[in-house]
DRENKEMI-898943 format. One line per field, with one value per residue (C-alpha): residue in one letter; x negated, y negated, z negated. Coordinates in Angstrom, 1 decimal. Layout:
BEGIN
rest	(a  ...)
c1	(X  ...)
c2	(Y  ...)
c3	(Z  ...)
//
This chain:
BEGIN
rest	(x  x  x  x  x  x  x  x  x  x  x  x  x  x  x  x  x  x  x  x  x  x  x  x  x  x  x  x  x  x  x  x  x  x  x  x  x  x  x  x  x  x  x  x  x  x  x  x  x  x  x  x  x  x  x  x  x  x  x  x  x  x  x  x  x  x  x  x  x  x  x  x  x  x  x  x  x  x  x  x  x  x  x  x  x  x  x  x  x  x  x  x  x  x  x  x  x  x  x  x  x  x  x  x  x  x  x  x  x  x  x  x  x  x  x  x  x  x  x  x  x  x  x  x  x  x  x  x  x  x  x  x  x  x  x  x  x  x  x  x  x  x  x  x  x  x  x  x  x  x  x  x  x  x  x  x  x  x  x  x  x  x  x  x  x  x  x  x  x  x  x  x  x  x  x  x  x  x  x  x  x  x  x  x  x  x  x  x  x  x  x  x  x  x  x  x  x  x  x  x  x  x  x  x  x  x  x  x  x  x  x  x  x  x  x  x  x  x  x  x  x  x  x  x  x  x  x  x  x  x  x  x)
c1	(32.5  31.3  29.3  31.3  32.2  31.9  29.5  32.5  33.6  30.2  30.0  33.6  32.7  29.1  30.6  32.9  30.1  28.2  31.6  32.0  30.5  32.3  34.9  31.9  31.2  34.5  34.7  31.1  32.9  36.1  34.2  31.1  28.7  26.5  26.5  24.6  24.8  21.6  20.4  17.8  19.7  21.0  17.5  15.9  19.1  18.4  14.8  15.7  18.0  15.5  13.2  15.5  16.9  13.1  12.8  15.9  14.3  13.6  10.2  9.6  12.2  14.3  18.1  18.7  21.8  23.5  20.9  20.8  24.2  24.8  22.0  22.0  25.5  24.4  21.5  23.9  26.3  23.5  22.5  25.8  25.9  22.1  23.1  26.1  24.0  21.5  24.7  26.1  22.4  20.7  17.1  15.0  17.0  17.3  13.7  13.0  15.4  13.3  10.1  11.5  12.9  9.7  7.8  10.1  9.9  6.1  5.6  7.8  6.0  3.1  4.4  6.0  2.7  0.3  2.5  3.3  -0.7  -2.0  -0.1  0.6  3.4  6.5  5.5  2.8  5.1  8.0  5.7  4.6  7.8  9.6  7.1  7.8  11.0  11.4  9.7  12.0  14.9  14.3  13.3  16.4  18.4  16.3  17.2  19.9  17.6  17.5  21.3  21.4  19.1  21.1  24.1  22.4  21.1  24.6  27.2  28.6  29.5  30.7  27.5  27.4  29.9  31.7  32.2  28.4  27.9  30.2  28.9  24.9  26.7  28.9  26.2  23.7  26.2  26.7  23.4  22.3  25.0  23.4  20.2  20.8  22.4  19.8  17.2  15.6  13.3  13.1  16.6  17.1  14.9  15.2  19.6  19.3  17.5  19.7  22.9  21.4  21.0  24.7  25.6  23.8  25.4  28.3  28.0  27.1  29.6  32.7  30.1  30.4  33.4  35.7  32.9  33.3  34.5  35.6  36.9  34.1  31.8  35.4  36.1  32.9  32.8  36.4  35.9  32.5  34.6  37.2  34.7  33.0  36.5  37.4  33.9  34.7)
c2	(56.5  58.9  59.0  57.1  53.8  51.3  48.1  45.7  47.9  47.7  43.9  43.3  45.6  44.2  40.8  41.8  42.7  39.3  37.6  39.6  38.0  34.4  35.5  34.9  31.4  30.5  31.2  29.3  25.9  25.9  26.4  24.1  26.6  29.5  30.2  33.8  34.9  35.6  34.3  36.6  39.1  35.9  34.6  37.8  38.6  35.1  36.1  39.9  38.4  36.3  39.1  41.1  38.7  38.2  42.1  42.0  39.5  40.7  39.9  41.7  44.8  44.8  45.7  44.7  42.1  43.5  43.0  39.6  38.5  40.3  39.1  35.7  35.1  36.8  34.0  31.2  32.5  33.2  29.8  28.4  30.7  29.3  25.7  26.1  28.1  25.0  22.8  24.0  25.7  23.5  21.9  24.4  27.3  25.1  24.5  28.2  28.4  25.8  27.3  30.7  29.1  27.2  30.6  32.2  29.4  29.6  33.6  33.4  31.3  32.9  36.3  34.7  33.0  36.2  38.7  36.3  35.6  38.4  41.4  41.1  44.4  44.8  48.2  46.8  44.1  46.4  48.6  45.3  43.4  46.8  47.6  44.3  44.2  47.8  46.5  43.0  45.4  47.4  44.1  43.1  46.0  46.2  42.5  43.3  45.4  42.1  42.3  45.5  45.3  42.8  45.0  47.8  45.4  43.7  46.3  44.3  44.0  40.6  39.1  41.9  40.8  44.3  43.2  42.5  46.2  47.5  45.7  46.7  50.3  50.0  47.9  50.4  53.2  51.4  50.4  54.1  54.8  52.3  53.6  56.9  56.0  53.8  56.5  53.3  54.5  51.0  50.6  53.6  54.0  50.7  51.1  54.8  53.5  50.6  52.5  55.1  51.3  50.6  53.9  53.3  50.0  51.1  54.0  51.1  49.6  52.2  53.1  49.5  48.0  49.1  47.2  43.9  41.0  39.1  35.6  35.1  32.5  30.8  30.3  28.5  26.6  25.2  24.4  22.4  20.7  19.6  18.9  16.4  14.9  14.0  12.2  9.9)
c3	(-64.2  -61.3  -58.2  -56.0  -57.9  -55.7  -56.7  -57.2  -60.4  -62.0  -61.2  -63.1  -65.8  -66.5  -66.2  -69.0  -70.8  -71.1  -72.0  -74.7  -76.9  -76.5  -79.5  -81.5  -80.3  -80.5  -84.1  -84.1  -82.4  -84.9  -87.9  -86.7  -88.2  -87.0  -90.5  -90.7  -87.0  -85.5  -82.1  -81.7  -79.1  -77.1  -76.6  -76.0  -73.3  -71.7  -71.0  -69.8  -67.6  -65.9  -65.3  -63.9  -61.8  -60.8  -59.9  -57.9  -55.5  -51.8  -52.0  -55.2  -54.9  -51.7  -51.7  -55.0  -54.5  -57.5  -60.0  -58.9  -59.2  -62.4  -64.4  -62.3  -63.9  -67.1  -67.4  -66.9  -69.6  -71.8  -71.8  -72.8  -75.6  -76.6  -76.0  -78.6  -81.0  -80.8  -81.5  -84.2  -85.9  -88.9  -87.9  -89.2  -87.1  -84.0  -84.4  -84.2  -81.2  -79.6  -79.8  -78.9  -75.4  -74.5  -74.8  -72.5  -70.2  -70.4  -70.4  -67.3  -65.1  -65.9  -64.9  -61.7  -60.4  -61.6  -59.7  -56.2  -56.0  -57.3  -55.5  -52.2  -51.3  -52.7  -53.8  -56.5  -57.2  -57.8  -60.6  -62.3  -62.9  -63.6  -66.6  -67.6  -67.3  -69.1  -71.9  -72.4  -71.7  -74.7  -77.0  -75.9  -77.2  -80.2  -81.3  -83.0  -85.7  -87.4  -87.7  -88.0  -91.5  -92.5  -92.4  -94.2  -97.1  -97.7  -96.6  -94.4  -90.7  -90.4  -88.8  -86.1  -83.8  -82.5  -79.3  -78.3  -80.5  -77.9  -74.9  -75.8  -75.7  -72.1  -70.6  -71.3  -69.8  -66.5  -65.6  -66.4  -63.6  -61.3  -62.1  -61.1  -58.2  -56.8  -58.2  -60.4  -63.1  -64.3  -64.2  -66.2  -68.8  -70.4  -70.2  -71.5  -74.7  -74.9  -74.9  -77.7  -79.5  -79.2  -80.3  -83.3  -84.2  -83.6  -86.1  -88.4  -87.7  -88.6  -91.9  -93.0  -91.9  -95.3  -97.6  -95.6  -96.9  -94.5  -95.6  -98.5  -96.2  -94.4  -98.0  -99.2  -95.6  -96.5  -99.5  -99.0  -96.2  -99.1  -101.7  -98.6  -97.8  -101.4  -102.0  -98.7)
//
């Protein structure tokens, strides 16, 4: 990408990015299991999208339409992922889920009410939901350490979807673009670490992908589906 990309490119391409991920849930739906995937990046992005689509706000930071839409869309999609994830999870995950969500909820009214009544120029405003934002950003890209220890202990890739690997990686490229663009420190320090992350998953990724083996859970699914259907 270069310098004069024009903001209808990076709204396709980061659109791309948070639909990614649905070949995951669609494998989630047919096999009516979550069975090892993690939510942990999708609740953290559902929150970091939030904030950011906080930020973007005119009274917070002015002329940020783009950061709006993107992550405004980014939260809606997020939230479908979550709501299928809570469908499809046992009780003791989708309790987890729950308590995860209501925090977010909580944290982010908090933040919304402390910054509107509390600082009263966009400039202050800007500094304090950026440095918020920066740091969800990053937890964000971090979630997926708990994947990515997974992947380490068993050798295997199969819980670490490739396309959200990829994804962390572009999304973190074209926001660094935007960033620099817009001259955004909060835009780019966050997106610079985050694309370091997917570069790092993705190296995981190619190391592990010849020890996976990929059918071994379908298997034990189907066949605890037959054993159900014969006891009927």
């Amino acid at each position: 990408m270069h310098a004069c990309m024009n903001t209808g490119t990076i709204k396709e391409e980061i659109s791309n990015i948070f639909l990614a991920c649905s070949p995951t849930f669609w494998r989630i739906i047919k096999l009516k299991t979550v069975a090892d995937f993690k939510p942990d990046p999708y609740v953290a992005t559902l929150l970091n999208c939030a904030m950011w689509v906080f930020y973007g706000m005119p009274f917070v930071h002015p002329d940020s339409i783009l950061v709006i839409t993107i992550n405004g869309a980014g939260l809606v999609i997020e939230f479908i992922y979550i709501t299928i994830f809570i469908i499809y999870s046992p009780g003791s995950k989708r309790k987890k889920i729950f308590i995860a969500l209501v925090t977010e909820v909580i944290f982010f009214v908090i933040v919304v009410f402390v910054v509107l009544y509390c600082f009263h120029t966009t400039k202050r405003r800007s500094l304090i939901v950026g440095i918020i934002c920066i740091v969800f950003n990053i937890l964000m890209y971090a979630s997926p350490l708990t994947i990515m220890k997974m992947v380490i202990k068993t050798k295997s890739v199969k819980y670490m979807p490739f396309y959200l690997s990829l994804t962390n990686l572009l999304n973190g490229v074209v926001w660094v673009v935007y960033a620099l663009l817009k001259f955004d420190i909060n835009i780019l320090i966050p997106n610079g670490l985050g694309a370091i992350s997917g570069i790092i998953q993705l190296i995981l990724y190619a190391t592990f992908y010849g020890t996976t083996r990929w059918d071994d859970d379908d298997d034990e699914i189907n066949s605890r589906s037959e054993v159900q259907m014969s006891n009927v």
